[in-house]
C-alpha positions as CSV (number, residue, x, y, z in Angstrom):
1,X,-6.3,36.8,-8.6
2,X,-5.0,33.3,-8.0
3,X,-4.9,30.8,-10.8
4,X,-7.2,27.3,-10.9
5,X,-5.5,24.3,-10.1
6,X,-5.7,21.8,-12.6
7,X,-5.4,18.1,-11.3
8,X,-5.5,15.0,-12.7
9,X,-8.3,13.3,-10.8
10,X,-7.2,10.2,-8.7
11,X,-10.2,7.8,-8.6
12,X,-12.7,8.7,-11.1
13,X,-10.7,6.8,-14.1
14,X,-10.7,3.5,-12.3
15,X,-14.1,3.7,-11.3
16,X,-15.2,4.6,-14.7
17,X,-13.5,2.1,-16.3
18,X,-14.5,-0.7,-13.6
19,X,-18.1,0.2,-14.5
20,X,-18.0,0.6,-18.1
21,X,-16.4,-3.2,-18.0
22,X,-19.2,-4.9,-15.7
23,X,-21.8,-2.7,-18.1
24,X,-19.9,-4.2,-21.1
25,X,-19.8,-8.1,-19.7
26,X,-23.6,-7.5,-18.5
27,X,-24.4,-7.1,-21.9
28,X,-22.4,-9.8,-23.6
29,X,-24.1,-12.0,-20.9
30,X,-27.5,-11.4,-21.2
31,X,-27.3,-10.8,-24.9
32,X,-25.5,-14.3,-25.7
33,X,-27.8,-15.6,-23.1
34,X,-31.1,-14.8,-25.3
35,X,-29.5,-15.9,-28.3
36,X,-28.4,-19.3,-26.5
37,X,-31.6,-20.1,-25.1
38,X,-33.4,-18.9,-28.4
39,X,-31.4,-21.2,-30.6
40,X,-31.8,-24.0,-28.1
41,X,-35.9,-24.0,-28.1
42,X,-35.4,-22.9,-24.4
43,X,-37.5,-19.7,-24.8
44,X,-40.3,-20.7,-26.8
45,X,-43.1,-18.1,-27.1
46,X,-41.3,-16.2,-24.8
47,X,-39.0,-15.1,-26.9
48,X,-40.1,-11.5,-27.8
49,X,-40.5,-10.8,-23.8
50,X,-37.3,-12.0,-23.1
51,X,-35.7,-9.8,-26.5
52,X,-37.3,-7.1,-25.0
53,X,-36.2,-7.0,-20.9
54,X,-32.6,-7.8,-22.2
55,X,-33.3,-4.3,-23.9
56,X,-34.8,-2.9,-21.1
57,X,-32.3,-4.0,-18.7
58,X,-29.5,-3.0,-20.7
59,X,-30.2,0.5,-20.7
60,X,-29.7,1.2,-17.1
61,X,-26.1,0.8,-17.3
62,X,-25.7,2.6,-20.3
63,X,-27.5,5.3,-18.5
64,X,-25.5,5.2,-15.8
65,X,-22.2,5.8,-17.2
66,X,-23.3,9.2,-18.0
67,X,-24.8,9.6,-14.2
68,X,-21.0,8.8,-13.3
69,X,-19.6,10.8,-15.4
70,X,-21.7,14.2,-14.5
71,X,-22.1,13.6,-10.8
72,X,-18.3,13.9,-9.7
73,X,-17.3,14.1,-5.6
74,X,-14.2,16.2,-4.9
75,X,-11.3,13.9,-3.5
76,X,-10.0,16.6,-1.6
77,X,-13.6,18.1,0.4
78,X,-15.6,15.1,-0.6
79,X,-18.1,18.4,-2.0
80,X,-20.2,18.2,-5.0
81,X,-18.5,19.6,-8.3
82,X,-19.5,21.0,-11.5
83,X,-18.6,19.0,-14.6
84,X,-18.4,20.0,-18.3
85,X,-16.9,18.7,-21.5
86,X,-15.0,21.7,-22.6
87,X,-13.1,24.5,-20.5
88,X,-10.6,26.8,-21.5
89,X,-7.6,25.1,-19.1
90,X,-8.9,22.0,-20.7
91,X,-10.0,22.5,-24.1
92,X,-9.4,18.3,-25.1
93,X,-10.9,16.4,-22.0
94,X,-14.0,16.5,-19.6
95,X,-13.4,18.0,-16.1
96,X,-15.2,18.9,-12.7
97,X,-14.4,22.1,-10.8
98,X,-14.9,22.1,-6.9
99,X,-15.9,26.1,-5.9
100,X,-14.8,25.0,-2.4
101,X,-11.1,23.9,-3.4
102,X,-11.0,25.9,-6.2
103,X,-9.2,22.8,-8.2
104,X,-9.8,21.7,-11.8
105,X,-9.9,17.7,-11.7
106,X,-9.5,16.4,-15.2
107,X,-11.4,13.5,-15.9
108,X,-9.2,12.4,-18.0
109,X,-12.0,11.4,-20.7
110,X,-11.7,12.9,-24.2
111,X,-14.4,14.7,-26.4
112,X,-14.6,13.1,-29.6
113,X,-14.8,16.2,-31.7
């Protein structure tokens, strides 16, 4: 029985961290933005709505880090993979198995244990 490749995964990183910077700035923006306009008079009875769809709106790409991070393509097929926090060739760091390859990607993420 042949071993599983384990590979070090050659886009997912910078994507993942491309994201997780535009959903960090989104925040700061939009945030600072409410607080701005709030402390300006620019919001006036508004103000709870607009609290609230900052909230709102901020959860989508919190939400969507997590879609990134569990629904990993194979760079080798381009096939769907399965992807879990802990493995036994990868006891410290998330990773995605392709069946059709047959490869280990690692994510390079770490569990915070």
């Amino acid at each position: 029985m042949n071993a599983m490749k384990v590979v070090l995964h050659p886009t997912f990183m910078k994507k993942w961290k491309r994201y997780f910077f535009g959903a960090f700035l989104y925040f700061g923006v939009s945030v600072g933005g409410v607080i701005y306009l709030g402390n300006h008079g620019f919001l006036g009875n508004f103000g709870n709505i607009a609290i609230g769809f900052v909230f709102i709106s901020n959860l989508s790409p919190i939400n969507g880090v997590g879609v990134m991070t569990y629904f990993v393509r194979c760079p080798l097929c381009h096939g769907s993979t399965v992807t879990k926090s802990v493995r036994q060739e990868l006891p410290d760091y998330w990773s995605a198995h392709c069946r059709s390859c047959d490869v280990l990607w690692n994510l390079e993420l770490g569990n915070s244990d």
